[in-house]
N, C-alpha and C positions, 0 to 999 in steps of 0.2 A: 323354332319357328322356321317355317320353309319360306323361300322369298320366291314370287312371281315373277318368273322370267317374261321376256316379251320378244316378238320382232317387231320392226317400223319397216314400212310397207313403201318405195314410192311410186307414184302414180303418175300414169298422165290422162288425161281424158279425150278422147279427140271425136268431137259432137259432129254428128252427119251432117248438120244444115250448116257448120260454120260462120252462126252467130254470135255473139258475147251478149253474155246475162247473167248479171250482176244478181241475180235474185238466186243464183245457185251458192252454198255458201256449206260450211260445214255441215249444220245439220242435215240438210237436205241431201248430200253427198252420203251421211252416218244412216239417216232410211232406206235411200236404195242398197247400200250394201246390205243392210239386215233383212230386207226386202229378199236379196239375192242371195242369201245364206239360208235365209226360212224357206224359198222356194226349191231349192238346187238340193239342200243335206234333212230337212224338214225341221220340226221341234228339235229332236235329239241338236242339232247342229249348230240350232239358234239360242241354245240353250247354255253351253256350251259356250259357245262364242260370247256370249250376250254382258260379262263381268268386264270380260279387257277389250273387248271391239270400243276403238275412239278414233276419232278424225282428228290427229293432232293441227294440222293446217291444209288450206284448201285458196288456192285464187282461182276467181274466174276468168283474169285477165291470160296467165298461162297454162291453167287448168294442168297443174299440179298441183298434189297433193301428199299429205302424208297419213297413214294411217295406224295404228298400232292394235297388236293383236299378241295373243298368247303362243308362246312358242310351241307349244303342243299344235294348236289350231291352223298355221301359217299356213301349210297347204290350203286348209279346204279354207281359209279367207281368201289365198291366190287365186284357187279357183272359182269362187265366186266371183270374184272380182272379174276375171275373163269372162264369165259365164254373161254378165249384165249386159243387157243391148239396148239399155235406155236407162235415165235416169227421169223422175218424173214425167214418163211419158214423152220424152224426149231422146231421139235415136244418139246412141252414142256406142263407141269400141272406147276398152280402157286398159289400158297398159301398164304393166308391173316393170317400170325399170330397175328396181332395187330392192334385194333383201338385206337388213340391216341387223346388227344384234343391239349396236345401243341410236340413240335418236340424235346424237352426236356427228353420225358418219353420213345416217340419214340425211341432215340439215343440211350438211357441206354439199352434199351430191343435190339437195333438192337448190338450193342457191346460187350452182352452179348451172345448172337444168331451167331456174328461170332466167336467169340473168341471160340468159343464152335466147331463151323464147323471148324477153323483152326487146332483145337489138333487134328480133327478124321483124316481130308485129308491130304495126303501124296503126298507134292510138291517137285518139284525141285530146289534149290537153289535160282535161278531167280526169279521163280514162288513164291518162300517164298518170299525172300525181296520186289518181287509188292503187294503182297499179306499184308505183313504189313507195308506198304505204304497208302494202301487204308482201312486196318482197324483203323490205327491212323488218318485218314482224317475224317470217321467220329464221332470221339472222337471232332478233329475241327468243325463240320458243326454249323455255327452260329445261335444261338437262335434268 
């Protein structure tokens, strides 16, 4: 039995109008990218892609994220990923700060990466306690 390799992907999002909207969330993050993979490499690509493409974690509060994808595939997931200039019709650049082999190294670098976006942005109470909610979640995301 052959086992399926992976890379994990991190992310950052950084949205033109410089809002926060809680209504962006993994799934919606997991359609633009297939969105961006269907358009950019066509069927063949999206095809392809379409068994290990997952949004492992995703905040809107630091708009990282992490992704997972086939190690075969990684390029052309990175480059869709660059490719993308909005996510539901909303202007966005999205950035590959890390290629990862297990979800492990991934986690440490994405934890570090928000806890870092956390000190600079200035939330609102609410927004803080969802905000470290979803950074302790993935301190949880299971190996």
């Amino acid at each position: 039995m052959v086992r399926l390799k992976n890379r994990y992907l991190l992310l950052e999002i950084s949205w033109k109008d410089g809002k926060l909207d809680e209504s962006y969330n993994d799934n919606v993050l997991l359609q633009a990218l297939r969105d961006s993979v269907a358009l950019n490499f066509g069927d063949f690509g999206l095809g392809s892609n379409l068994s290990s493409l997952q949004v492992k974690y995703y905040s809107p509060y630091t708009d990282v994220g992490i992704v997972r994808c086939a190690t075969a595939e990684h390029e052309r997931v990175v480059a869709a990923l660059a490719l993308m200039t909005d996510v539901r019709q909303r202007p966005a650049a999205v950035r590959v700060l890390r290629v990862a082999g297990t979800l492990a190294t991934c986690k440490e670098a994405a934890v570090a990466r928000s806890a870092e976006k956390l000190l600079r942005t200035r939330l609102g109470r609410q927004h803080q306690a969802n905000a470290e909610q979803l950074h302790q979640q993935v301190s949880a995301l299971e190996l």
